[in-house]
C-alpha positions in Angstrom: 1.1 24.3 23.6 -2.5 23.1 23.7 -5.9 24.3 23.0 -9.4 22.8 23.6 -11.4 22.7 20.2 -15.1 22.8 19.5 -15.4 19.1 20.1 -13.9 19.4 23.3 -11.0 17.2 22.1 -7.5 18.1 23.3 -5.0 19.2 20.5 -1.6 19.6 20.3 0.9 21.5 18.3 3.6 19.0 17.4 5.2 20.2 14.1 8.7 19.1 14.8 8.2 16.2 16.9 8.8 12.5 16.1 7.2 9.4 17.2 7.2 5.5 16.3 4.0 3.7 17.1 4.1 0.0 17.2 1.5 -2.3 16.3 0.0 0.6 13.8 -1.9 -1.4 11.2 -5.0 -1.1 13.1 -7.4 -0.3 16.5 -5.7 1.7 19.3 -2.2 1.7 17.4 -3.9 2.9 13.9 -6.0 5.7 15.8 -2.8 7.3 18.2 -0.9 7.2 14.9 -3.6 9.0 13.0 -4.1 11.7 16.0 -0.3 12.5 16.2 0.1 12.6 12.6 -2.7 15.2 12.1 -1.4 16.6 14.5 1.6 17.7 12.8 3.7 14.7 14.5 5.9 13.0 11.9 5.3 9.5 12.7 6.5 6.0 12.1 4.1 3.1 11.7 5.4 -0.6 12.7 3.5 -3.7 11.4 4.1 -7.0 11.0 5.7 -7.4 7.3 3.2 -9.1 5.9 0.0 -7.2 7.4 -1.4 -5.6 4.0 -3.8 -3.1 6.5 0.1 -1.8 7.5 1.0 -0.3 4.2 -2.7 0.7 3.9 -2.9 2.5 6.4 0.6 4.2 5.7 -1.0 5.1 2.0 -4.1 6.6 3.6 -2.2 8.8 6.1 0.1 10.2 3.2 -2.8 11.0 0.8 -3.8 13.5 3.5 -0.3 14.7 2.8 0.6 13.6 6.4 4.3 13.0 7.4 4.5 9.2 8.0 6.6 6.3 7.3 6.4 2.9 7.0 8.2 1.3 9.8 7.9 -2.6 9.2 8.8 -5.4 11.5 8.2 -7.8 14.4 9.0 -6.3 18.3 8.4 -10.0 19.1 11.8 -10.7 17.2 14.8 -10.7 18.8 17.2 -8.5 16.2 14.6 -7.4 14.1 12.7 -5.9 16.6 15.8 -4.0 17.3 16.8 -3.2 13.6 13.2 -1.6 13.2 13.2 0.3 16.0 16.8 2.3 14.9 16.4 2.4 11.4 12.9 4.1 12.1 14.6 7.0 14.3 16.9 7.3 11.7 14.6 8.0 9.4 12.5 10.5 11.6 15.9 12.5 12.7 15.1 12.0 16.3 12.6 10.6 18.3 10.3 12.1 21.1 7.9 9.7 21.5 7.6 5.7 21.0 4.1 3.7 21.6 4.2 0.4 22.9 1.1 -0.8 21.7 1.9 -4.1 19.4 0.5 -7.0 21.4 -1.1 -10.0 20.9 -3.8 -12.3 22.7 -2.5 -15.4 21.3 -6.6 -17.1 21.3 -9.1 -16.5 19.0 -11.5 -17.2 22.1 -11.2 -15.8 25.6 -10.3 -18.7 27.7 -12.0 -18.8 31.3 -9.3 -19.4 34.5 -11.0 -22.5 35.3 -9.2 -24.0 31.5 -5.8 -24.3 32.6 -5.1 -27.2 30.5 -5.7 -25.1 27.3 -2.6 -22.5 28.6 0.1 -24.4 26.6 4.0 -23.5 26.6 3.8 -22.3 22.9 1.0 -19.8 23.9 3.5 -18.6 26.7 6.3 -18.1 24.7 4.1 -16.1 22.1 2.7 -13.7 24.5 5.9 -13.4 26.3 7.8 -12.3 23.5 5.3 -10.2 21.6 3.8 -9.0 24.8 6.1 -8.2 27.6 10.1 -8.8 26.1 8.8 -6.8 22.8 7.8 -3.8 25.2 11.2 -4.1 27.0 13.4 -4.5 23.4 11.6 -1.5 21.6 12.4 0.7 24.5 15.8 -0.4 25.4 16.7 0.5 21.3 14.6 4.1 21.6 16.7 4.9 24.9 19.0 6.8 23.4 17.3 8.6 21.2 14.7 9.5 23.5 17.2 10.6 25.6 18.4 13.4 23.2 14.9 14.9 23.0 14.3 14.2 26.9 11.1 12.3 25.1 8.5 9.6 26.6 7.7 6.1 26.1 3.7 5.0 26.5 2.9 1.2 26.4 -0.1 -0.3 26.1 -1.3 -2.7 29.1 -4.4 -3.7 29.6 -7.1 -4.2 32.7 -6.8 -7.6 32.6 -3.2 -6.7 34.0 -5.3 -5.6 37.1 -6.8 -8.5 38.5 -9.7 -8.5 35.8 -10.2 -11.5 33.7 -8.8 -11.0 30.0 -8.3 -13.2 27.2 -6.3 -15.6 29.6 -4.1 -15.8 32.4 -0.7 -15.6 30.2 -2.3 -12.6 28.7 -3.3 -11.4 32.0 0.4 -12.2 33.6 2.0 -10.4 30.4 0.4 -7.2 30.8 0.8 -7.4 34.5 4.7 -7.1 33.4 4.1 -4.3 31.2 3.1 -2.4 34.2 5.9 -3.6 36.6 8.2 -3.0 33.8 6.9 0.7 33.3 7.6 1.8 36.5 11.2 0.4 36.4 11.8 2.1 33.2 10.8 4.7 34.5 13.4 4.5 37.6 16.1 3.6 34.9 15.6 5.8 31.8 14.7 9.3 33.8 14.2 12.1 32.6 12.9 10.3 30.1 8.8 9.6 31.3 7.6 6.4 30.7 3.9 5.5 31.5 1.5 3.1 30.2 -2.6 2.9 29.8 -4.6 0.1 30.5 -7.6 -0.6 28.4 -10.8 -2.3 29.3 -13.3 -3.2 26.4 -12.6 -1.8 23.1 -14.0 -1.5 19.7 -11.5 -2.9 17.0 -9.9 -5.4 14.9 -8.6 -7.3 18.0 -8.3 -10.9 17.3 -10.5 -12.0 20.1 -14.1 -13.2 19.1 -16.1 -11.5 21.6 -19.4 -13.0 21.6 -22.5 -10.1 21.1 -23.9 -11.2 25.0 -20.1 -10.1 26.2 -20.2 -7.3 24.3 -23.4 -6.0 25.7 -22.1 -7.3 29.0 -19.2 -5.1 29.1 -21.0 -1.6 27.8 -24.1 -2.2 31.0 -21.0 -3.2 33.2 -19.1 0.2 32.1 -20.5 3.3 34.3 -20.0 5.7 31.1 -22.2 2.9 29.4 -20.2 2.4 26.3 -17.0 0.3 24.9 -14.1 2.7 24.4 -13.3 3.5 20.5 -9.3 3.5 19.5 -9.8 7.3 19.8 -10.3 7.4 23.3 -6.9 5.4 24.3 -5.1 7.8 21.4 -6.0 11.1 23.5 -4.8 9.9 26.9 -1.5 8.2 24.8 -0.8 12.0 23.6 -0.9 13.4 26.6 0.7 11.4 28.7 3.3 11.7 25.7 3.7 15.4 25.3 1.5 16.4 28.2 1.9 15.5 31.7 5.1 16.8 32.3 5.4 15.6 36.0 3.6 12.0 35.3 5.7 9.0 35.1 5.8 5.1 36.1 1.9 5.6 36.0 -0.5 3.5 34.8 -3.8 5.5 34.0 -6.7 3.1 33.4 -9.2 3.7 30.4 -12.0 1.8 30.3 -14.9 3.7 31.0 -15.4 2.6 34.5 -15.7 -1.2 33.7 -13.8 -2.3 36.3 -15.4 -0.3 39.2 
């Protein structure tokens, strides 16, 4: 099923397969889109409606004569979310893998513990229902499809789920959910595998505004020396997705040794 190319990079035959990738328009969602595409994946891209870098992206992928649809729609909408999520499988003809990677920080600047009076109720509810609820509504509406195709279901958490400082605490406490909630999903949706990766400093269009002294921070605090690329979650996404056929309720960290 597999075979290691030159670049040492694992690739997968996936002609056949389906997957919807949330949160697709750009960084970590863009690149596991791209990988299963070219990979012969037929894949649908969700995006926020009126993200232009959505149908963009969906263009660019189709001039390569890659099977991919557009999949618009926000998980962090009750109804909508769900509406996207089934008329996308529809479209595909079955489903074998869905990506919970739409998220949201809900700052345009990391804000420390110590600033709890700038954690307001509307920045709750954001990251709550875009974060965490969006991660639980996407896969409860790919259940049964991915139970048809005995398929998996990979969301995206984050290290500042594991006591590591992120953007802020309800960021922090949200993607602490995502990986309670992967390993009951994974009690309740088996055989279906459901796992989740959790990211420590990447490069892409992430709304934070990392500062250049935090980004050099985080690269001489990393053991590998360097900020993950988009690429690097997208492999471990794949095979955790069609490899890894006895992993589930996992959470494999990716972050380059940061947090050791």
């Amino acid at each position: 099923m597999t075979n290691l190319s030159a670049a040492n990079k694992l690739r997968y035959d996936l002609a056949g397969r389906a997957a919807l990738v949330t949160g697709a328009a750009s960084g970590i969602g863009l690149a596991t889109a791209t990988m299963l595409a070219r990979n012969g994946c037929a894949v649908a891209l969700n995006f926020l409606a009126d993200d232009p870098r959505g149908a963009e992206a969906v263009a660019n992928l189709r001039q390569e004569g890659l099977n991919v649809i557009a999949a618009p729609g926000n998980v962090g909408m009750s109804g909508e979310c769900e509406a996207m999520v089934e008329a996308a499988c529809r479209q595909l003809g079955r489903l074998d893998l869905l990506v919970n990677n739409a998220g949201t920080p809900g700052v345009r600047q990391a804000v420390p513990p110590a600033r709890i009076d700038l954690i307001t109720e509307e920045l709750w509810q954001a990251l709550v229902q875009v974060n965490l609820i969006g991660v639980f509504r996407c896969s409860k509406a790919a259940a049964p499809f991915l139970a048809e195709t005995r398929g998996a279901i990979v969301s995206t958490a984050s290290i500042a789920g594991l006591d590591y400082v992120g953007s802020s605490m309800a960021y922090g406490a949200t993607k602490a959910g995502v990986i309670s909630l992967t390993k009951n999903l994974a009690r309740g949706l088996a055989p279906v595998r459901v796992n989740a990766v959790a990211p420590g400093a990447v490069n892409s269009a992430w709304q934070i505004e990392w500062t250049e002294q935090a980004r050099k921070h985080s690269i001489e605090s990393a053991l590998l020396k360097r900020r993950c690329e988009p690429e690097d979650l997208a492999e471990v996404i794949i095979f955790l997705g069609f490899g890894a056929s006895m992993v589930t309720g996992q959470t494999i960290v990716v972050d380059g040794g940061l947090t050791l």
